[in-house]
Structure formats: structure tokens, C-alpha cells
One Martini backbone bead per residue (centre of mass of N, CA, C, O) as a GRO file, in nm:
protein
  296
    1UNK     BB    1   1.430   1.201  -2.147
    2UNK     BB    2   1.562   1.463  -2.136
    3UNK     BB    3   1.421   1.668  -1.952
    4UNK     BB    4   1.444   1.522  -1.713
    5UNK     BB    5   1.759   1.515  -1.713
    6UNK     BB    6   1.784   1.827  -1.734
    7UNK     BB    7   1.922   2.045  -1.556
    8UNK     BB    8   1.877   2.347  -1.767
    9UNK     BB    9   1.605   2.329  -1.697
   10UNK     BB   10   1.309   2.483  -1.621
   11UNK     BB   11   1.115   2.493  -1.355
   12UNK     BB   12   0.729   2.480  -1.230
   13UNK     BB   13   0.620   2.330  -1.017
   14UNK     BB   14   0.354   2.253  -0.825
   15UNK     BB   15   0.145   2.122  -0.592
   16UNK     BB   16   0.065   1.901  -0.744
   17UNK     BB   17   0.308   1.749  -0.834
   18UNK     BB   18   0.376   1.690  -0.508
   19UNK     BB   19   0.133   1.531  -0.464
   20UNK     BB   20   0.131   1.314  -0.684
   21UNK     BB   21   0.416   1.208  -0.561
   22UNK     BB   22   0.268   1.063  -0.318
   23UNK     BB   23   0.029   0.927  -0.342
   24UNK     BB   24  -0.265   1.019  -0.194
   25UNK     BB   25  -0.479   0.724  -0.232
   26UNK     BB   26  -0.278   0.574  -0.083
   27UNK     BB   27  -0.240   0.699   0.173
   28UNK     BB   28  -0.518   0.719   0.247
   29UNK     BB   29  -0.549   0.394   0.264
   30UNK     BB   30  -0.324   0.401   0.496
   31UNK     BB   31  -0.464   0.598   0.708
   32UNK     BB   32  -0.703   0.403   0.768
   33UNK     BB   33  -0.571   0.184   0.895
   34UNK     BB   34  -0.417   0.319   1.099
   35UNK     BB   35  -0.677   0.443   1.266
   36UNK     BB   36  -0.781   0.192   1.299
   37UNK     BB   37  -0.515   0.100   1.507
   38UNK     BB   38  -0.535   0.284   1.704
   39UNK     BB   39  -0.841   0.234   1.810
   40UNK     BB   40  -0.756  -0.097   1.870
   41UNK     BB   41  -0.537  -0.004   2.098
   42UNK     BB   42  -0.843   0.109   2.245
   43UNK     BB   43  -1.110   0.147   2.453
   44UNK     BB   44  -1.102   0.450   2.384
   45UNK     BB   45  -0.948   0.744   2.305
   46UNK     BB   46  -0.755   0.883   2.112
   47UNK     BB   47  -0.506   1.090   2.148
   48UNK     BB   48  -0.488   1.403   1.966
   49UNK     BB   49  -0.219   1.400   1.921
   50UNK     BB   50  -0.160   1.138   1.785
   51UNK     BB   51  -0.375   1.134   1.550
   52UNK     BB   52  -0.206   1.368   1.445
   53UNK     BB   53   0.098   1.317   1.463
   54UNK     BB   54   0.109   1.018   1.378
   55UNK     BB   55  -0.060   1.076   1.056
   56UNK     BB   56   0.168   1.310   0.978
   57UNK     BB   57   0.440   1.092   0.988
   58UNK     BB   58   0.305   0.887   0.802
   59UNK     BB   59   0.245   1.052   0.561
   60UNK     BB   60   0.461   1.134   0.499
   61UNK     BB   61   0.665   0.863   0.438
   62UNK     BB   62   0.502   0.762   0.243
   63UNK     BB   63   0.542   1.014   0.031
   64UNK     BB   64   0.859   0.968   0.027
   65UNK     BB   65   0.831   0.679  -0.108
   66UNK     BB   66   0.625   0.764  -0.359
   67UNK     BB   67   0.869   0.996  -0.484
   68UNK     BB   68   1.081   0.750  -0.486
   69UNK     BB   69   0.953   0.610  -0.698
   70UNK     BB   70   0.948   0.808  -0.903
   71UNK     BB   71   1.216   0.826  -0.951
   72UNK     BB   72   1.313   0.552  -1.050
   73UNK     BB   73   1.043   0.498  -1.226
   74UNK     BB   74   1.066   0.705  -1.456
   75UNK     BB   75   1.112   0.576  -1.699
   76UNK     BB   76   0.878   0.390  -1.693
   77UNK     BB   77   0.645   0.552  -1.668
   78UNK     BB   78   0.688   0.697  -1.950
   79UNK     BB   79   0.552   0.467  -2.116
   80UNK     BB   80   0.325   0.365  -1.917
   81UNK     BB   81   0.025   0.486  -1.916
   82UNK     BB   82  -0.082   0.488  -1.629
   83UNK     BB   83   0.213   0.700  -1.573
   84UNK     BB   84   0.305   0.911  -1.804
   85UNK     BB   85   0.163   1.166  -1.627
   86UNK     BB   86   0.401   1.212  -1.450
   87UNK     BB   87   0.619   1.456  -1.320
   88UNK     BB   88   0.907   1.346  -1.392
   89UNK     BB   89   0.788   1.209  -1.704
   90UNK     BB   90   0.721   1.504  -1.803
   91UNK     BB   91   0.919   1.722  -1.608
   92UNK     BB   92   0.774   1.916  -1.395
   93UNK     BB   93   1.011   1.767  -1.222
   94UNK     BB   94   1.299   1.735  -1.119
   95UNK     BB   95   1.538   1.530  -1.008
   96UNK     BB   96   1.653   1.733  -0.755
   97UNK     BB   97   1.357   1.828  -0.673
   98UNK     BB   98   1.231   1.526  -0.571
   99UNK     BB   99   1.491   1.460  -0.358
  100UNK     BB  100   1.430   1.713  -0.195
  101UNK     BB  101   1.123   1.644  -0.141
  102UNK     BB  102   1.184   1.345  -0.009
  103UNK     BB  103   1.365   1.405   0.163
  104UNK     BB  104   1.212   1.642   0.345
  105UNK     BB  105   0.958   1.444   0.413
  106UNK     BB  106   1.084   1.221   0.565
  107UNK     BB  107   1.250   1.420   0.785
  108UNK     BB  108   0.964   1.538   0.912
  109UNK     BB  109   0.827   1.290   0.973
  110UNK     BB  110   1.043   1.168   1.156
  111UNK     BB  111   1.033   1.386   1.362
  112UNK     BB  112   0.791   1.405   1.443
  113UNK     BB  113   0.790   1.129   1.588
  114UNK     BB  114   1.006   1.108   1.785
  115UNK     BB  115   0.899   1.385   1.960
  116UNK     BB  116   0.542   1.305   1.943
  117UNK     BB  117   0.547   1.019   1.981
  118UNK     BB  118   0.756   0.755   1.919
  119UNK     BB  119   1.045   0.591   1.901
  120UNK     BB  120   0.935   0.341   1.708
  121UNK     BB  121   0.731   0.460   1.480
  122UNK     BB  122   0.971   0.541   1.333
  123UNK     BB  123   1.132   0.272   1.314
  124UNK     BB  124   0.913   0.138   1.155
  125UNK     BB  125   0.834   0.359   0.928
  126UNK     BB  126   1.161   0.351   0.791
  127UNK     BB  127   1.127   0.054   0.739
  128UNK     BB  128   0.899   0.104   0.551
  129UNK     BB  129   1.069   0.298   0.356
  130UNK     BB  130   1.276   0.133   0.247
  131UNK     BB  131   1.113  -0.143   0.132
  132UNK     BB  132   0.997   0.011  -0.077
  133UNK     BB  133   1.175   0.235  -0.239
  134UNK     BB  134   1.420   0.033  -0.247
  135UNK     BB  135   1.380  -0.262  -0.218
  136UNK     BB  136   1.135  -0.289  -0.408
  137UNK     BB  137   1.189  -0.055  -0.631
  138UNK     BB  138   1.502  -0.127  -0.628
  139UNK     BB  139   1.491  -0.494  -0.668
  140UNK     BB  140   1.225  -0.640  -0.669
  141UNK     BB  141   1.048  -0.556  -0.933
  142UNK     BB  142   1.331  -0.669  -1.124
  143UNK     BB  143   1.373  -0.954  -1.017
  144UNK     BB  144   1.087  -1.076  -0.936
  145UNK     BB  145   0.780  -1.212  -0.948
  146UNK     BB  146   0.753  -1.223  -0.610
  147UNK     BB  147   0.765  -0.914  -0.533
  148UNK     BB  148   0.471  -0.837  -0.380
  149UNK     BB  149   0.503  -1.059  -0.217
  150UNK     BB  150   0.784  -0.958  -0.020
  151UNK     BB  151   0.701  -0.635  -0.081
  152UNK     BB  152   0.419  -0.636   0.131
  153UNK     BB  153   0.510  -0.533   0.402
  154UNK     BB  154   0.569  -0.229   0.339
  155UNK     BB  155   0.227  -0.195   0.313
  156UNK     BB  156   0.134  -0.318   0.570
  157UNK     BB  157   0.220  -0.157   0.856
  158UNK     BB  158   0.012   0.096   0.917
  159UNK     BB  159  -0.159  -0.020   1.173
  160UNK     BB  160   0.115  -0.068   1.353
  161UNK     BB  161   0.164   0.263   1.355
  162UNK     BB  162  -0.076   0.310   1.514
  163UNK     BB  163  -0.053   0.124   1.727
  164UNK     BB  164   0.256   0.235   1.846
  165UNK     BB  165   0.161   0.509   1.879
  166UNK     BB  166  -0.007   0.460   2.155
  167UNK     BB  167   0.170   0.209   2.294
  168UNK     BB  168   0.483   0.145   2.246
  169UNK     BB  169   0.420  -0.131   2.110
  170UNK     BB  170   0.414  -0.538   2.013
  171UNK     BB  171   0.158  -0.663   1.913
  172UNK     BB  172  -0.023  -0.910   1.824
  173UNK     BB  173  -0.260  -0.775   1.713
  174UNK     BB  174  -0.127  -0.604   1.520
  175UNK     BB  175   0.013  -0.829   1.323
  176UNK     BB  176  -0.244  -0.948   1.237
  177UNK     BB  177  -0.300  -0.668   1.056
  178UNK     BB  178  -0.041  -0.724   0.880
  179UNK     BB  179  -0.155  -1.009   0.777
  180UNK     BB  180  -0.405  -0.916   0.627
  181UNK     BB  181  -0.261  -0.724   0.425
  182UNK     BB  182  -0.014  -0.932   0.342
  183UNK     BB  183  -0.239  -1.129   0.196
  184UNK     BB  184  -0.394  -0.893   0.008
  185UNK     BB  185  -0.178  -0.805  -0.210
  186UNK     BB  186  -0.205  -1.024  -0.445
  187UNK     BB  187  -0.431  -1.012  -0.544
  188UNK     BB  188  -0.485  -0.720  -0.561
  189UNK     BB  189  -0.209  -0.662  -0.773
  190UNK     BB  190  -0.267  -0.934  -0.996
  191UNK     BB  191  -0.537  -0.738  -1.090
  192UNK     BB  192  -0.358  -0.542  -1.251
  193UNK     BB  193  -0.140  -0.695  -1.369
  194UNK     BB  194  -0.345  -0.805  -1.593
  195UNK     BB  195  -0.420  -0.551  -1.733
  196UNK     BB  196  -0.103  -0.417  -1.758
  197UNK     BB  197   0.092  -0.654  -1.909
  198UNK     BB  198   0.146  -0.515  -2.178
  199UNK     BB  199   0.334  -0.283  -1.988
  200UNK     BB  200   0.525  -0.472  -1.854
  201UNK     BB  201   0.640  -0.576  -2.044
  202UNK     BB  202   0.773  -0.338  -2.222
  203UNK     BB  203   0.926  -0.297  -1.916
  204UNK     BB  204   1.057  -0.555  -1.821
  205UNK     BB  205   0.861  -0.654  -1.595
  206UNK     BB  206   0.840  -0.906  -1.352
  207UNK     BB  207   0.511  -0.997  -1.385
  208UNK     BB  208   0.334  -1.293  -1.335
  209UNK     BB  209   0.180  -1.214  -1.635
  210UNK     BB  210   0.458  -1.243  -1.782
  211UNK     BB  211   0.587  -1.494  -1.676
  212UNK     BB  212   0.329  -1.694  -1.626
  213UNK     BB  213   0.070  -1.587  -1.696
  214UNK     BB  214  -0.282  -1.582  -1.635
  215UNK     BB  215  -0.339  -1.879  -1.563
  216UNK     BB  216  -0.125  -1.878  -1.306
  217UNK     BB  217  -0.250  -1.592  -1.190
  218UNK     BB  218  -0.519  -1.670  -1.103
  219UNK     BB  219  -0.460  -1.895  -0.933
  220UNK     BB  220  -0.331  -1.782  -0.718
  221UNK     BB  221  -0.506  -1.585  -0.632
  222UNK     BB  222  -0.684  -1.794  -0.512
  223UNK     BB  223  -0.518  -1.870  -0.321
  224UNK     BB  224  -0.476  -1.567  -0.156
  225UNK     BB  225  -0.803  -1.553  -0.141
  226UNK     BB  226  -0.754  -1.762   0.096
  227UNK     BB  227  -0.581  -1.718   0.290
  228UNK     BB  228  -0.692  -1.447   0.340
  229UNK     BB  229  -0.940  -1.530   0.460
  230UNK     BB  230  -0.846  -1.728   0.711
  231UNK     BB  231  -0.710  -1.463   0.838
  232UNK     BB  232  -0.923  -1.288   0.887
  233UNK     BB  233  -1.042  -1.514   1.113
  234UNK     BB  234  -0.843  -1.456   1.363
  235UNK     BB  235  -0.950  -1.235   1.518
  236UNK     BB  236  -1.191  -1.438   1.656
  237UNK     BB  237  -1.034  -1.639   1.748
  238UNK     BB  238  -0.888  -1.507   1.946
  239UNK     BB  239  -1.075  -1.225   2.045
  240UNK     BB  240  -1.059  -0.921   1.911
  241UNK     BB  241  -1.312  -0.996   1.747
  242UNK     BB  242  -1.659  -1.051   1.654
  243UNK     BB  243  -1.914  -1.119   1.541
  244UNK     BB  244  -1.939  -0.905   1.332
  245UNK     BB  245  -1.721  -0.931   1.201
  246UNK     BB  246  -1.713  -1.220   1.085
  247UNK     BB  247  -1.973  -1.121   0.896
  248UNK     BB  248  -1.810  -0.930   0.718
  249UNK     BB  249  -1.577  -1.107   0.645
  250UNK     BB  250  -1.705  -1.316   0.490
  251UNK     BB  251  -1.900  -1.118   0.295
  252UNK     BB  252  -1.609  -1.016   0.185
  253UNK     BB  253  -1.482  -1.305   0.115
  254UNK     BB  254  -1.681  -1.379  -0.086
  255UNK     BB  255  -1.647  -1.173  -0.304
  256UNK     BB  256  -1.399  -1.210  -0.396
  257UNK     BB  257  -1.406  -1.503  -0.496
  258UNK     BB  258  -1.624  -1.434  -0.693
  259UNK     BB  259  -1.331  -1.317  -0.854
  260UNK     BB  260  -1.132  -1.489  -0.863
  261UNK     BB  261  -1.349  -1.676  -1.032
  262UNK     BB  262  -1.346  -1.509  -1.282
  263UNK     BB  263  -1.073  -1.504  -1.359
  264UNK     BB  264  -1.087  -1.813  -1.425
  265UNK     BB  265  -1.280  -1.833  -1.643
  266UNK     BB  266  -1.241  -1.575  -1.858
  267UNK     BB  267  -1.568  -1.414  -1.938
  268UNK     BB  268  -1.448  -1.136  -1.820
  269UNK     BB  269  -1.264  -0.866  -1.932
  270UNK     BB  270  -1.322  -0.693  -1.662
  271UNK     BB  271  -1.230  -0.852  -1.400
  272UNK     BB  272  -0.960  -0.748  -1.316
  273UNK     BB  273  -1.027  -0.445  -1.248
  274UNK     BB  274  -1.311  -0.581  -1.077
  275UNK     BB  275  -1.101  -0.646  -0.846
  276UNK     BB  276  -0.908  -0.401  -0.813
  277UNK     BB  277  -1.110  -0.272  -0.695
  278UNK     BB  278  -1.251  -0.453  -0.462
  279UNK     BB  279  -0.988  -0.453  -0.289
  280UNK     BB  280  -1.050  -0.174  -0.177
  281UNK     BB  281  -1.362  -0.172  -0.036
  282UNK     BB  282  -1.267  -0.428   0.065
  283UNK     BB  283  -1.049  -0.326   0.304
  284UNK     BB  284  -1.197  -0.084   0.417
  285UNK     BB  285  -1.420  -0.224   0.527
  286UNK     BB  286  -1.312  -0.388   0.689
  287UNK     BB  287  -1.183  -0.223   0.914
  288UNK     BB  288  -1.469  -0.083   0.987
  289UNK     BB  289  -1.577  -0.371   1.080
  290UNK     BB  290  -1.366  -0.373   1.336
  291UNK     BB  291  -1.433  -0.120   1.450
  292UNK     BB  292  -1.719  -0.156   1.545
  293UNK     BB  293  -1.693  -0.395   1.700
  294UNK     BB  294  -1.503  -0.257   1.918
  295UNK     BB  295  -1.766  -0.083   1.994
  296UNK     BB  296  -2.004  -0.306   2.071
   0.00000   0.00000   0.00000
């Protein structure tokens, strides 16, 4: 870890290591339900000044959270395989580096929303940046196993924040949005720690399966992606999807239930990695066909 910490040692990352510190790939997937709570906010075109200007906002935010996670569990990083050839656990960004792009974008971030969007949007993505980074990464992730459970909010937000992005407003339905990711992300996030239980006892983070076994972990599991379907089914009870929603929410909600109960069987030991694969093309999937019903 000297490497990391020496002030002295001279650095030259690159641009790939701050795009990675960014977390791309998360970040990609919040900005897709982002941009269809936009559209799910109106019934014509979203102004395409929101849809850029929105979404290069609600983007920089995340990657400056995402940085900051960087930074704080740099330790933690460099030990578990999953993380250790992360840009700040390897060194090729100083610690100094990190903070000021964390800072950099989280700032330029902040001022296009205030200024080309609305503040409203601003002061909810600056409290999902706070929610994740700090509260979350910085207290509640060595706190409590249920973690993922309470810190799952500040993950959850990105499509209500293209919702105020439009309206300016905070409506029934946009919170709506929130509580499906937010019903989702405990199912998603503990079948990832089943598979990498021994890289968390390792470096002593208190994830579910590691505090109370993969046996009760799995139990959770069905039990919130009950949860999770029923939630799902609420946009149709509203009235604010359809038919096809509701046939997409069920048929998708229903493949899930398939994995949540293989995990509790526990007859094929890759079930842990293809339930949290099958959880993130589950929430891009139901989102289209949101998007899609509401255009129908």
C-alpha cells in the first residue's frame, strides 16, 4: 500500500484510469433509467437540451461518487480480487489525483444542473452523491449487513432525477421508479456477494453472507424478489403502464423468482454470478418495456 500512499512517487494516468474510477459501466446503467424517466415524464419529446444537458449532469455525479468510493475503499480494493487492479489500489493515481477529479466532476456536474436544468435536480443528485459515497461507502458498508438494504436509496434515484430533470417537480410516479430500483438492488447486490462471501470476510466488510451465511442470505434473496414483483405490478395498478408493462413486469419477474429459487436449492454453484447477471438485464429489460408501453 506505500506505493499508494507515497506523495512522492510521480504518477501519469491515463485517461482510461479515470474513466474507470468513474465506473462506466454502473454509471451506463443508471443513466439508462435516468433518460427513461425523462421520457416517462412526458407524453411527447423530451427538450433535447434536458436530455443532454440532464444526463451529462446526473453522469458527472455519479462518476464523482464512484471516485469517491475509489478513494475511500482503496484499501479494501487493493486486497480483493474482484477490485485489486483498480487505478488508486495499483497506484497509477495518487490519492491527491482522485480527490481533485472526484471533486473536479462532481463540481462541473453540479453547475450544468443548476444552471441548464433546474435545481431541484441538482439538490436530489448532490444527495444521491452524498447518500452513496459517503454514507454508504464511508459508514454504513462496515456498519450493518444490511447495507445494500439502506443504502440502496442512493442508487436508486437516477430515473427520478431524470423524472425533476423535465417536470421540476417530484411526483407520485417518479418515486414510484424509485421504489423499484430500490426493491431490486438487495436481491441484485446479495447475489453478488454469495459469490465473493470469501473476498468480503477477508477484508471484514459485514455483507450478509458472510454475517449471517449464504443459507439466510438466500432466504432474503426470495423474499425481496417478492417484494421486488409486487412493486413491479404497481405502475399497472396506478394506471400509469399497461397492458404490455404489466405482461413484461410479470414474465421478467418471474425469471428472477426462477434464480432467487435456485439459489435456495443450491444444486448449481454458478446460480450466485447468473442471478446477478440476470438482475441487471432484469432492470434494463423492465424499463423498455415501460418505456415502450408508454408510447403505445
Amino acid at each position: 500500500m506505500s506505493e499508494v500512499m507515497d506523495s512522492s512517487k510521480s504518477y501519469s494516468p491515463s485517461w482510461r484510469d479515470y474513466l474507470e474510477m468513474c465506473k462506466p459501466r454502473v454509471v451506463a446503467l443508471m443513466l439508462l433509467t435516468s433518460v427513461i424517466g425523462m421520457f416517462l415524464a412526458t407524453p411527447g419529446m423530451v427538450p433535447i437540451d434536458i436530455l443532454i444537458f440532464g444526463n451529462l449532469g446526473i453522469a458527472l455525479g455519479a462518476g464523482s461518487a464512484a471516485a469517491i468510493n475509489h478513494i475511500v475503499d482503496r484499501q479494501v480494493d487493493s486486497v480483493m480480487a474482484r477490485t485489486h487492479n483498480r487505478p488508486i489500489a495499483q497506484g497509477r493515481v495518487s490519492l491527491q489525483q482522485a480527490i481533485i477529479f472526484a471533486l473536479l466532476i462532481g463540481v462541473v456536474g453540479m453547475s450544468v444542473l443548476v444552471v441548464l436544468v433546474n435545481p431541484l435536480t441538482a439538490w436530489l443528485t448532490l444527495a444521491s452523491l452524498i447518500g452513496y459515497a459517503f454514507i454508504y461507502t464511508g459508514w454504513l458498508k462496515r456498519a450493518t449487513p444490511q447495507n445494500i438494504v439502506i443504502g440502496g436509496i442512493s442508487g436508486a434515484v437516477p430515473p427520478l432525477l431524470g423524472w425533476t430533470s423535465v417536470t421540476n417537480s417530484l411526483d407520485a410516479d417518479a418515486l414510484l421508479l424509485v421504489l423499484i430500483i430500490f426493491a431490486w438492488t438487495p436481491p441484485h447486490f446479495w447475489a453478488l456477494a454469495i459469490h465473493r462471501k470469501d473476498e468480503y470476510a477477508k477484508v471484514e466488510i459485514p455483507m450478509l453472507p458472510v454475517t449471517h451465511g449464504e443459507r439466510y442470505t438466500t432466504l432474503h434473496i426470495l423474499l425481496y424478489t417478492l417484494i421486488m414483483i409486487a412493486v413491479t405490478l404497481l405502475p399497472f395498478v396506478s394506471g400509469m403502464s399497461g397492458i404490455f408493462y404489466l405482461i413484461s413486469a410479470t414474465g421478467l419477474g418471474l425469471g428472477f423468482l426462477y434464480w432467487a429459487i435456485m439459489l435456495i436449492i443450491g444444486t448449481n454453484p454458478h446460480a450466485p454470478i447468473k442471478t446477478f447477471k440476470y438482475s441487471i438485464y432484469y432492470l434494463m429489460a423492465l424499463f423498455a418495456a415501460m418505456l415502450i408501453d408508454h408510447y403505445l
